[in-house]
C-alpha positions in Angstrom: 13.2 6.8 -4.0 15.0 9.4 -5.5 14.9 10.5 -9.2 17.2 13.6 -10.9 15.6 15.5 -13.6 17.3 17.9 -16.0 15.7 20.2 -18.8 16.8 20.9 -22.2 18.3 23.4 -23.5 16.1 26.3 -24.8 16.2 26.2 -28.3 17.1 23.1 -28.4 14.8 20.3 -30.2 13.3 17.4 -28.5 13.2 14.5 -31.0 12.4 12.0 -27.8 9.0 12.5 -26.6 7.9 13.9 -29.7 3.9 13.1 -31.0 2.2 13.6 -34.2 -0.2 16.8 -34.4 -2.8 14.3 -34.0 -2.3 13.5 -30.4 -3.7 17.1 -29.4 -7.3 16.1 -30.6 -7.1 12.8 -28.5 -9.2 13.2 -25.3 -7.0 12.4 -22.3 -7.7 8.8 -21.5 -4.9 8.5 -20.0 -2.1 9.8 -17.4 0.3 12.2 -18.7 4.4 12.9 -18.2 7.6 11.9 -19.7 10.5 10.1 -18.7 12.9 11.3 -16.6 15.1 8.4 -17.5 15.0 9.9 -21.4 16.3 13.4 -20.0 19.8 12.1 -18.7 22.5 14.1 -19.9 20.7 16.8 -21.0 22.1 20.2 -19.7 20.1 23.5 -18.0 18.9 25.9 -20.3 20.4 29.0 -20.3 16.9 30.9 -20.8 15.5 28.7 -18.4 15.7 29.6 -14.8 18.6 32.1 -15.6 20.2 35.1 -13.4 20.1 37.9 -15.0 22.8 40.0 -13.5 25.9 37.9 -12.1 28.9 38.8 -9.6 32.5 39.1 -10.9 34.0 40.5 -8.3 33.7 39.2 -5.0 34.3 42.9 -2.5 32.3 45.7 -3.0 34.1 49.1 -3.5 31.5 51.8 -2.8 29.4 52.6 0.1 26.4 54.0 -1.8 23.4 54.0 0.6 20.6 55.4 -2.5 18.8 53.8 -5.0 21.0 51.5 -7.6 19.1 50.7 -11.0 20.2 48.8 -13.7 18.2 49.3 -16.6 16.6 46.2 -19.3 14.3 45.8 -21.8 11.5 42.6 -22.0 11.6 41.5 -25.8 9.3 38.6 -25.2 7.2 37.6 -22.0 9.5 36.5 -19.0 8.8 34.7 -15.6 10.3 36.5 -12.3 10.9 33.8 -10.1 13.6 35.2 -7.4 15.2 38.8 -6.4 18.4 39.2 -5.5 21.3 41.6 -4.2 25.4 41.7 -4.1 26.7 40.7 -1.3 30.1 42.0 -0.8 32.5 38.8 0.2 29.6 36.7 0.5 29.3 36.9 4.2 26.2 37.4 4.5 24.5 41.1 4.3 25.3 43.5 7.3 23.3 45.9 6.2 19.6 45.2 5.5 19.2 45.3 1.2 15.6 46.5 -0.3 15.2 44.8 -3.8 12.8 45.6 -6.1 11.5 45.8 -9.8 10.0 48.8 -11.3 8.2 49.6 -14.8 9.7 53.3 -16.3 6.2 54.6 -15.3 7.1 54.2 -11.6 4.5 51.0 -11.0 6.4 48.0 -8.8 5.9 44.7 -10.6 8.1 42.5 -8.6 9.2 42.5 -4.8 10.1 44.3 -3.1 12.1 41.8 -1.1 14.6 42.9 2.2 17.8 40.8 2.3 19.7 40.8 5.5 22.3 37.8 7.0 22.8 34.9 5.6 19.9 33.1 5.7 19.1 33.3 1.4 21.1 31.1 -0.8 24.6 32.6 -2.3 24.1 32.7 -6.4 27.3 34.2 -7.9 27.5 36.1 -5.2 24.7 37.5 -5.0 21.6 36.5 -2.3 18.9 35.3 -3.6 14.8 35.0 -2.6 12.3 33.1 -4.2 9.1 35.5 -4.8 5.8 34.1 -5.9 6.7 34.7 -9.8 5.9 37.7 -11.6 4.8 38.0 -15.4 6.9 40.5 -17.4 5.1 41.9 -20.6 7.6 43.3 -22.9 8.6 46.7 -22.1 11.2 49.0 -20.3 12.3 48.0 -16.2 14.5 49.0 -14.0 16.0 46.7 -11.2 16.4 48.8 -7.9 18.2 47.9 -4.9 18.7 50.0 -1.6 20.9 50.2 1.4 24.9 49.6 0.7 26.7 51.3 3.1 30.3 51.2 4.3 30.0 48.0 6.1 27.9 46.6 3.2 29.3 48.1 0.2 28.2 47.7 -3.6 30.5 47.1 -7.0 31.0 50.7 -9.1 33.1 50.3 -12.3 34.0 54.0 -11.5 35.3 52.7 -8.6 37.5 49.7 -10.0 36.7 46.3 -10.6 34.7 44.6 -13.6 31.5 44.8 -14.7 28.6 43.0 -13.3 28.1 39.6 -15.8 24.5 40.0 -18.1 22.7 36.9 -19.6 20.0 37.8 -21.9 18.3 34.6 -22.2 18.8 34.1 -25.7 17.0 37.3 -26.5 15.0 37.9 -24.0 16.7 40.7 -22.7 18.2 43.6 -23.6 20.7 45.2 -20.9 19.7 49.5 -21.8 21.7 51.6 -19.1 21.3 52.4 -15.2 20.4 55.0 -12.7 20.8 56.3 -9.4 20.1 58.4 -6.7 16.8 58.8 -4.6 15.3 57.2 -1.2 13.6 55.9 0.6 12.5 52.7 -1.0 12.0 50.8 -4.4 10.7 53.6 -7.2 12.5 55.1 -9.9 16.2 56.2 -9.3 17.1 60.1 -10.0 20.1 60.2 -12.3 20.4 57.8 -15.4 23.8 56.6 -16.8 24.7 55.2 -19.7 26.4 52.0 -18.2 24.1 49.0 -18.4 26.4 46.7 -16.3 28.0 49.0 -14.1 26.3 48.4 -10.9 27.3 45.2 -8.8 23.8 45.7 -6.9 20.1 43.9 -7.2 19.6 40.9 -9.6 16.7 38.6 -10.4 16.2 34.9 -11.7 13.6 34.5 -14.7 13.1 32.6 -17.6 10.7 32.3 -20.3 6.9 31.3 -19.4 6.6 28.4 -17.6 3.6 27.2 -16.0 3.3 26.1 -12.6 1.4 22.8 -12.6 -1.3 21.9 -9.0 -2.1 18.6 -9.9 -4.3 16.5 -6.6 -4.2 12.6 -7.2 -5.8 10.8 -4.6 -6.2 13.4 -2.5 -3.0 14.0 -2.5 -2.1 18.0 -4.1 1.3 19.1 -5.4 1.7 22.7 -6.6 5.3 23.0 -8.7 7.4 26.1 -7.5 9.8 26.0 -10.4 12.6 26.2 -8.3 14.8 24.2 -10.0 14.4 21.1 -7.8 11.5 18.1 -8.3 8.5 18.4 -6.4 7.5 14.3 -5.3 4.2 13.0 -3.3 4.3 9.3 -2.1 0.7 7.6 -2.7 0.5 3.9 -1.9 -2.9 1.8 -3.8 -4.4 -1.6 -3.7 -3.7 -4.1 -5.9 -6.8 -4.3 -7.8 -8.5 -4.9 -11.3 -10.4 -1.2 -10.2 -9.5 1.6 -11.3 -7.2 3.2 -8.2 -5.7 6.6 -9.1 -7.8 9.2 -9.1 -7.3 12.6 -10.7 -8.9 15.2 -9.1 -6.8 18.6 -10.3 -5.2 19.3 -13.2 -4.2 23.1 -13.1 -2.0 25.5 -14.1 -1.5 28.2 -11.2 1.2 30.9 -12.8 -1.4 33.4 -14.5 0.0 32.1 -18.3 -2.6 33.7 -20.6 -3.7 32.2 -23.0 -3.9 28.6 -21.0 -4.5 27.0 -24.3 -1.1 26.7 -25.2 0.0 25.5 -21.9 1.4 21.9 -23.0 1.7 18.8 -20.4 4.6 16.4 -21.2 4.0 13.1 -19.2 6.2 9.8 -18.6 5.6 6.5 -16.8 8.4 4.3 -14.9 6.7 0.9 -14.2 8.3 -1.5 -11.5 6.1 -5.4 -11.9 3.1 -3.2 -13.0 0.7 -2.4 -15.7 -0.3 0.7 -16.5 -1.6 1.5 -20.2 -1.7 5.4 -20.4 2.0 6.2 -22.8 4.3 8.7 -22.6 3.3 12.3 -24.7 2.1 16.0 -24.8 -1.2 16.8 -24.3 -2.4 20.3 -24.1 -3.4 21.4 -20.6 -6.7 21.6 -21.2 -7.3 17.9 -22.2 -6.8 17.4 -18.2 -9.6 19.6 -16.9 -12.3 16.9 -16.3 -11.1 14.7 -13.5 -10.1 11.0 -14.3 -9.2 8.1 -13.0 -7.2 5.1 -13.9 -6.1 1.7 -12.9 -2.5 0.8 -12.1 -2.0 -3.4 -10.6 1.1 -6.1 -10.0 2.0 -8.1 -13.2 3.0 -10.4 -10.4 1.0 -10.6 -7.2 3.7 -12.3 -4.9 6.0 -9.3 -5.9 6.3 -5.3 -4.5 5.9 -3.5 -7.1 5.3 0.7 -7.9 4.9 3.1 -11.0 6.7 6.7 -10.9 4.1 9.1 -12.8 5.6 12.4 -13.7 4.5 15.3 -15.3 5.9 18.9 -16.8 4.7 21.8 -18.5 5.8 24.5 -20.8 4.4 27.4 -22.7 4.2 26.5 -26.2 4.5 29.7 -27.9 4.2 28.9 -31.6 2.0 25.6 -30.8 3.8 23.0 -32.4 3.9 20.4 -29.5 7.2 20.9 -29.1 10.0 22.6 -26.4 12.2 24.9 -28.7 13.1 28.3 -29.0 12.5 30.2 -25.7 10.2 28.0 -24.2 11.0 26.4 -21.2 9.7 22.8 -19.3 8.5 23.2 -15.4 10.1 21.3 -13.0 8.9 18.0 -12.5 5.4 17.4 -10.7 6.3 13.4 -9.6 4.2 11.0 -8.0 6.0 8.2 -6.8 3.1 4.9 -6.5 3.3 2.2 -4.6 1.2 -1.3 -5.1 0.6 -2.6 -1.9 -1.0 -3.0 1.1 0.9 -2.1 4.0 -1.8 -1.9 6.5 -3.4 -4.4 8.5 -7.0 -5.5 8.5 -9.0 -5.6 11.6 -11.9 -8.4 12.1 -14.4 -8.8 15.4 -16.0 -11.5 16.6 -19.0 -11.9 17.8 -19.8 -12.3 21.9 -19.9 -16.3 23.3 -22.9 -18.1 22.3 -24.7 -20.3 24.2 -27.5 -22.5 22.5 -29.7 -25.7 23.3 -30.1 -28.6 21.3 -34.1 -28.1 21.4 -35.0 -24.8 20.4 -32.6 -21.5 21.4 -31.2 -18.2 19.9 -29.3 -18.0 16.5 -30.3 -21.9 15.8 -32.6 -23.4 13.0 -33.0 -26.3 15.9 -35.4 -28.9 15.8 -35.5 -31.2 18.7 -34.5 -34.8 18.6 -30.5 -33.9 17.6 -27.2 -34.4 19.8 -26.0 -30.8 18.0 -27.4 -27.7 17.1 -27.5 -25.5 13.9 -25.9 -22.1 15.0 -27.0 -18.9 12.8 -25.9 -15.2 13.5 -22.3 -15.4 14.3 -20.6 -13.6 11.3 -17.8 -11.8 12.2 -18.6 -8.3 12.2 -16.9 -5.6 11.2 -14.1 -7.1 9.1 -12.6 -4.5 7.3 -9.2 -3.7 5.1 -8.1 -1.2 3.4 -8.3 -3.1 0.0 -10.7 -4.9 -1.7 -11.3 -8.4 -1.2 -9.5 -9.7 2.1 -9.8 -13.5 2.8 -12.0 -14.4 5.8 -11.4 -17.7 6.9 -12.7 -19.9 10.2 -11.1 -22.8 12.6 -12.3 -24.9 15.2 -11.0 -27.0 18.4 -13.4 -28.6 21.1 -16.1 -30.2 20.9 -16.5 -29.5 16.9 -13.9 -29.4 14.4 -14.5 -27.0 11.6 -13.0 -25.2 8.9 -13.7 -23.0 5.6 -13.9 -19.4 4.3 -16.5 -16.5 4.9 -19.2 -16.7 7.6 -18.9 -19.5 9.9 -22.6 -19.1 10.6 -25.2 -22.5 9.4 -22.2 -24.9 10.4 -23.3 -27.8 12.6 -21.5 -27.7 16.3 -22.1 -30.9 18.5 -22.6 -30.4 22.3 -19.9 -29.2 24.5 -17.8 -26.0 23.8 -16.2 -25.2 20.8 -13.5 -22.4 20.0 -13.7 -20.7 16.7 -11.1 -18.5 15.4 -12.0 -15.8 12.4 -9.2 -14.6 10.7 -8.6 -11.9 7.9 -5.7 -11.6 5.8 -5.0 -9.1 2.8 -3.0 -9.4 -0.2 -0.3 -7.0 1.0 3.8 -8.7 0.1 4.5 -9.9 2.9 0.5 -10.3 4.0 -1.1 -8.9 6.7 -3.7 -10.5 9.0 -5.5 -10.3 12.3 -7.7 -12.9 14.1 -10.1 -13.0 16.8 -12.0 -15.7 18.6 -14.8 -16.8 20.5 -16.9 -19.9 22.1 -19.8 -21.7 21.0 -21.6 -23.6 23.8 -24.4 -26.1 22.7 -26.4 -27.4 25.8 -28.1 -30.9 25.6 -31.4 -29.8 27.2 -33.6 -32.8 26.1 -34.4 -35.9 28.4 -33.7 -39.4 27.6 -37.0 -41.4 27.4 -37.6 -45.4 28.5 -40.9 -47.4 28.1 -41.4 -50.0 30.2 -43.0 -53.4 29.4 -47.0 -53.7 30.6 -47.5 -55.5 33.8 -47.3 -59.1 33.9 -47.9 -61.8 36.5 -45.9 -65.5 36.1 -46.1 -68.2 38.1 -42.7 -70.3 39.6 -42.1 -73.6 38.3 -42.6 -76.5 40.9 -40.6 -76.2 43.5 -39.1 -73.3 42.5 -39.5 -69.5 44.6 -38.4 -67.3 41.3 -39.2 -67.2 38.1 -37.1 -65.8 34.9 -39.1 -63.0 33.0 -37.3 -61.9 30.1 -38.9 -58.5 28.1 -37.4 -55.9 26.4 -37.2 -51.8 27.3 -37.7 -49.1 25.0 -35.6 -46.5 25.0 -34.1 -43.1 23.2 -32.1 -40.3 23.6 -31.2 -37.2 21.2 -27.3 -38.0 22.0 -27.7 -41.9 22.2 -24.4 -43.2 21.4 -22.4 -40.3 22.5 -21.7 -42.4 25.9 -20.9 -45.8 24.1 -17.9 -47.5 25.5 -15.4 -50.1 24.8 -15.6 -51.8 21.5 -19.0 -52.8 21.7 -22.2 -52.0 19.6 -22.2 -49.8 17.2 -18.3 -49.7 17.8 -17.4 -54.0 18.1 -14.8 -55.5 16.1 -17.4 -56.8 13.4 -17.8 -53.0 12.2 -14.4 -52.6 12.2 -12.1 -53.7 8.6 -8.5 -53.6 9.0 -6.2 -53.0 5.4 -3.0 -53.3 5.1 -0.9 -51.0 2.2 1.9 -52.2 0.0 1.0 -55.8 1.0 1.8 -55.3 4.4 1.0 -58.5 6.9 -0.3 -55.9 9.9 -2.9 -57.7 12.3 -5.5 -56.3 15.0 -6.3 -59.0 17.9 -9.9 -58.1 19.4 -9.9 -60.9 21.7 -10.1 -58.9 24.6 -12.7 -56.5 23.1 -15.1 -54.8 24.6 -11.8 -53.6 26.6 -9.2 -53.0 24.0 -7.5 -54.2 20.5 -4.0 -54.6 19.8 -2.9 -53.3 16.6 0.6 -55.0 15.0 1.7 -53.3 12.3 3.8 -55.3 9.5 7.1 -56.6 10.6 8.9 -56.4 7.3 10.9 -53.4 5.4 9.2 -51.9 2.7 10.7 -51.1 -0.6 12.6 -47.6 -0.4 10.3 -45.3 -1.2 7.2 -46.8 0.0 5.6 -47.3 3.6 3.2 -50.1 5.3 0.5 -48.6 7.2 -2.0 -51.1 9.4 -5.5 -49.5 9.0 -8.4 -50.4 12.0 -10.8 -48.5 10.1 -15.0 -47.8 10.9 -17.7 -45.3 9.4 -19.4 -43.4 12.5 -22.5 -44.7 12.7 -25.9 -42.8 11.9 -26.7 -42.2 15.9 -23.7 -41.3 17.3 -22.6 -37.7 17.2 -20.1 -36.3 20.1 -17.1 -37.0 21.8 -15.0 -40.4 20.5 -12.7 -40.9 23.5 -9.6 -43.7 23.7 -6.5 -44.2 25.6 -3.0 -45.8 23.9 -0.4 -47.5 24.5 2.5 -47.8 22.2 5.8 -50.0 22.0 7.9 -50.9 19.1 11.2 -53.2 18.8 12.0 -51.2 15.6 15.7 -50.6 15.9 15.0 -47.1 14.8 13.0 -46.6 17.8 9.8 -44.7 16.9 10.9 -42.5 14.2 9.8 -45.5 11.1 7.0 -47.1 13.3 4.8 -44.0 13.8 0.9 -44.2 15.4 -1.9 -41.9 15.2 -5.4 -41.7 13.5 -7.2 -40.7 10.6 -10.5 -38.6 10.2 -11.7 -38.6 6.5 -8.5 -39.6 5.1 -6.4 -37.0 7.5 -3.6 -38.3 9.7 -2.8 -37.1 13.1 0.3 -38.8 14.3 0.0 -39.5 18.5 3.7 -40.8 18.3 6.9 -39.1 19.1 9.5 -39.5 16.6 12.0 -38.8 19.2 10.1 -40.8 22.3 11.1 -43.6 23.7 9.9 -46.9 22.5 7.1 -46.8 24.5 4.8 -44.4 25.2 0.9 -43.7 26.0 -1.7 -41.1 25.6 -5.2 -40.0 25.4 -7.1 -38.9 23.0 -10.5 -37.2 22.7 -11.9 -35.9 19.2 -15.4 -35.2 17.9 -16.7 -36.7 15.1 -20.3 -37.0 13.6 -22.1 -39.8 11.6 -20.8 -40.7 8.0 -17.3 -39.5 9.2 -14.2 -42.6 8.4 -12.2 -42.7 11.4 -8.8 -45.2 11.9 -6.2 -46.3 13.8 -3.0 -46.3 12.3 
């Protein structure tokens, strides 16, 4: 994402961003910048970021290998932010140029700097080097450069050629005479002359104070260079009601004294988001305590980002506004994205193995054809955002579903799979899943009691005798072996229904063995289906596997695709039939269910 911001022109008043007086007693309870989008059109400041000394000509036309000073006076405080030197047809230096600022009293305030190639930036034709910025009080200076020679010659206007081009910022300057004469290095040249722009030689960039803003948000520091370009950090949060940017540093790095009239101008750029802190100046010191704040999705389903930004500028006469000679920073930018782009991660726990008796991890009494299992939690489960959905299935022996910790669920003998899973809120979401087995051993003995002993006699003529009696007998997973359609599971426990007044029928005649189901043999009304229901409640002592072959035909002339089987577990259809099959076909089928559960054939 890429954003352009201008500044105003010095001088020039901002009616945009403007706040009452009022605003500077608030305490900061909120983010702070201004709009980019409000700065469109608005041109560079002349006494901001300006060079002060600028190439007309582009060939030097003396070889003078001494000190070069141009003379200037500071009428207000000014910001050094680059030295510079002539570089005759801008070919890069072939010589090696010393640049330099000096104070009349001999002290060096800024550089110096040695230029040499091509490597620094061409500014109307001069070279120029970004130096850590320099403070001018008002007072008397002399740029100085060093090292024209007769392959890298400087501009003399006693020489031919025009002057070197001034800008006084508006004021700022005043352009006093020049000098020459003395080596080695940057200090105070020997001979003055009364040509202020005479010289094409060193230069420098300044403008009026501008602070230099370090601001760290979520760990995350930018320190502005005020080099005429934005200075952006990419932080991506978690869509939550908490707050999630967190403002660490607030700080103004340049040296500016006094700080307290170091102004912050802030603006927001929401994309589907809400964020309550408004655009407005602040003063810098409102920021010193750290702070946080929340930024979320309007809509949840949708990307969406906020583009914080934030300048500063040195408000002389303390009037909350950007006139005169004051000039804004570049931009400090944070560019926010709501999301989650990263993955959760989730473990499960190792295989378990249990008994139906007693065992680890179960709440187990004895006397059940299942066991309780405790202790399987999947652990860790972790995302970078708050609140990811844990969620658990099952296939095998138990069938299970639901969210959280699978752990206090019921799982009936045999082995059951069980998949955790983890998904975040990220657009689109991200998940991972893991899985493991859950093995519950039937470890309990059936019991039988057998009648007492009994002698019977034969009846005459007779050598055998018919003793009838009955046998007790029990087992924790009685019922899980039933076959056929026969006790608990004969035709009398079955009901059969029949929607939209369908005339389906279910002939048991050959049960224990089988039933055949015939569904209704008429259309429905568009719209609407018939569906033949062979339908029984589990009873109360069977819990385990429920086992059945199929067979399937249909004289439909549809074939399969209107005249579908399956079966239905609490209201839940599971269709056995093909749509495209032939029309026949077979299967087999083996499901767990436990008592209470409604189970039909359909």
């Amino acid at each position: 994402m890429k954003h352009s911001f201008l500044t105003k022109k010095c001088g020039e008043v901002w009616g945009l961003l403007d706040l009452p007086t009022q605003n500077l007693k608030l305490k900061v309870l909120s983010l702070f910048v201004f709009g980019w989008s409000m700065l469109a059109g608005l041109n560079v400041s002349a006494q901001c970021n300006v060079q002060a000394y600028s190439g007309t000509i582009s060939a030097g036309n003396q070889a003078f290998t001494e000190r070069l000073g141009m003379h200037f006076t500071v009428n207000s405080p000014i910001m050094v932010t680059q030295l510079g030197a002539f570089d005759s047809n801008q070919d890069g230096f072939q010589s090696a140029i010393e640049v330099g600022i000096v104070r009349t009293d001999g002290t060096v305030m800024a550089g110096p700097v040695t230029l040499s190639g091509s490597s620094d930036p061409l500014s109307n034709n001069h070279r120029m080097r970004a130096i850590p910025s320099v403070i001018l009080q008002p007072g008397d200076y002399i740029i100085v450069a060093i090292g024209y020679s007769n392959v890298e010659m400087n501009g003399n206007i006693n020489f031919g050629g025009s002057r070197v081009g001034t800008n006084p910022g508006g004021g700022q300057l005043t352009f006093i005479g020049g000098s020459y004469g003395g080596s080695p290095g940057i200090g105070i040249p020997a001979s003055s002359w009364t040509e202020p722009d005479g010289f094409h030689a060193g230069t420098f960039r300044y403008s009026s104070l501008t602070p230099a803003l370090q601001l760290t948000v979520n760990g995350f520091q930018i320190t502005n260079d005020n080099d005429g370009s934005e200075d952006t950090e990419d932080l991506l949060v978690c869509n939550t009601t908490n707050n999630n940017l967190f403002f660490t540093q607030f700080a103004d790095v340049s040296g500016i004294s006094p700080s307290t009239l170091i102004k912050v101008q802030q603006s927001f750029v929401r994309n589907n988001s809400s964020f309550s802190p408004t655009d407005g100046t602040f003063p810098l010191s409102a920021y010193a305590t750290p702070f946080d704040r929340n930024v979320a999705l309007v809509n949840p389903l949708l990307n969406g980002g906020l583009d914080m930004s934030f300048r500063a500028f040195y408000d002389t006469n303390n009037n909350n506004l950007v006139d005169g000679n004051e000039c804004l920073s570049d931009a400090a930018i944070y560019l926010v994205d709501i999301n989650d782009n990263v993955a959760p991660s989730i473990t499960c726990p190792a295989n378990v193995t249990v008994t139906t008796s007693t065992g680890v991890n179960t709440d187990q009494e004895p006397g059940d054809c299942a066991a309780w299992v405790r202790g399987i939690n999947a652990d860790p489960a972790t995302d970078d955002c708050p609140n990811p959905i844990i969620s658990y299935s099952s296939i095998g022996a138990t069938m299970i579903n639901g969210t959280g910790d699978a752990s206090g669920n019921f799982f009936y003998t045999g082995i059951t799979m069980v998949q955790y899973k983890i998904t975040d809120h990220g657009v689109p979401v991200n998940a991972d899943s893991c899985t493991f087995t859950i093995t519950v051993v039937d470890d309990e003995l059936p019991t039988v009691l057998c009648p007492q002993d009994v002698t019977i006699g034969t009846d005459p003529g007779e050598c055998s005798a018919l003793y009838l009696y009955d046998v007790d007998y029990d087992d924790n997973c009685y019922g899980v072996n039933a076959v056929g359609f026969a006790d608990e599971f004969e035709p009398a426990n079955w009901t059969i229904s029949n929607s939209n007044a369908g005339n389906g029928i279910v002939d048991a005649t050959d049960a224990p063995n089988s039933v055949i189901i015939t569904g209704s043999d008429f259309e429905p009304m568009i719209g609407s289906s018939n569906n033949t229901d062979y339908c029984i409640t589990i009873p109360g002592d069977f819990a385990g596997t429920l086992a059945f072959d199929w067979d399937y035909n249909t004289s439909d002339s549809d074939g399969p695709n209107f005249d579908r089987f399956g079966y239905v577990v609490d209201g839940v259809f599971t269709q056995l039939t093909n749509n495209a099959g032939s029309t026949t076909q077979n299967g087999l089928v083996s499901i767990m269910l436990m008592p209470g559960q409604t189970f039909a054939l359909e």
